[in-house]
C-alpha atoms as one frame of an Amber mdcrd trajectory, in Angstrom:
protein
 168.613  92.200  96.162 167.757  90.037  99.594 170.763  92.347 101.078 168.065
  95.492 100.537 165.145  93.244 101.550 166.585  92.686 104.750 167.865  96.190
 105.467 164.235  97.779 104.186 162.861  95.202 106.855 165.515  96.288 109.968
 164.636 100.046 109.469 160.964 100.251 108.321 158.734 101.063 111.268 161.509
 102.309 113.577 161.381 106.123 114.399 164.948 106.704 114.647 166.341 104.024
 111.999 169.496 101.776 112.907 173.018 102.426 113.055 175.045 101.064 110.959
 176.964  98.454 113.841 173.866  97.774 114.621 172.300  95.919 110.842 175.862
  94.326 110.803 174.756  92.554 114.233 171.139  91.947 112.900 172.259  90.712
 109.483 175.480  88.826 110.955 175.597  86.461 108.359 176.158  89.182 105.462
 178.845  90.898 104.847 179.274  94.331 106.060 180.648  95.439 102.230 177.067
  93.881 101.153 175.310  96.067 103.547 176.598  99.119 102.831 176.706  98.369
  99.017 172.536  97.436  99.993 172.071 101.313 101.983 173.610 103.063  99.148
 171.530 101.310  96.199 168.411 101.952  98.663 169.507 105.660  99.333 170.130
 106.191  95.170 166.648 104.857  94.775 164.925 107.126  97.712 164.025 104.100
  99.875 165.750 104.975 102.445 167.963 107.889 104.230 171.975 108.145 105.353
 172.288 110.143 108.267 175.772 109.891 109.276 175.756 106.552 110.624 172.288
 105.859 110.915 170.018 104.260 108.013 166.469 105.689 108.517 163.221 105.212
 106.330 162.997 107.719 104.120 159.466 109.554 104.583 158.232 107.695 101.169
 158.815 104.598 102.917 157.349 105.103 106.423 154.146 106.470 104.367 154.145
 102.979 102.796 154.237 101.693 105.866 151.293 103.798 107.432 149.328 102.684
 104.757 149.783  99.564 105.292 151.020  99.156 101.986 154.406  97.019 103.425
 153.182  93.308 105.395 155.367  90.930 106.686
């Protein structure tokens, strides 16, 4: 579960999401299996979007996020 924390935390607020090489840099100290394994539990579960090789917020999510609803 802290693998999904941390990828709901690298893509919330950004417009565009992250590509996947780029949460393996952020989140160097997990494995790369882990992450993906993290995206596709989060996906399954509508937290967040796939795009190719991008993981984006899914639009429940970034309204979370609007409302403040998501703190840090």
């Amino acid at each position: 579960m802290w693998a999904e924390s941390l990828v709901v935390l690298a893509v919330v607020g950004v417009k565009n999401g992250r590509t996947r090489d780029r949460l393996y840099r952020s989140l160097r100290d997990i494995d790369p299996a882990r992450i993906d394994a993290a995206t596709r539990r989060l996906e399954a579960a509508g937290v967040v979007q796939l795009r190719g090789r991008r993981v984006t917020q899914s639009t429940a999510l970034e309204r979370l996020d609007r409302l403040d609803m998501i703190s840090i």
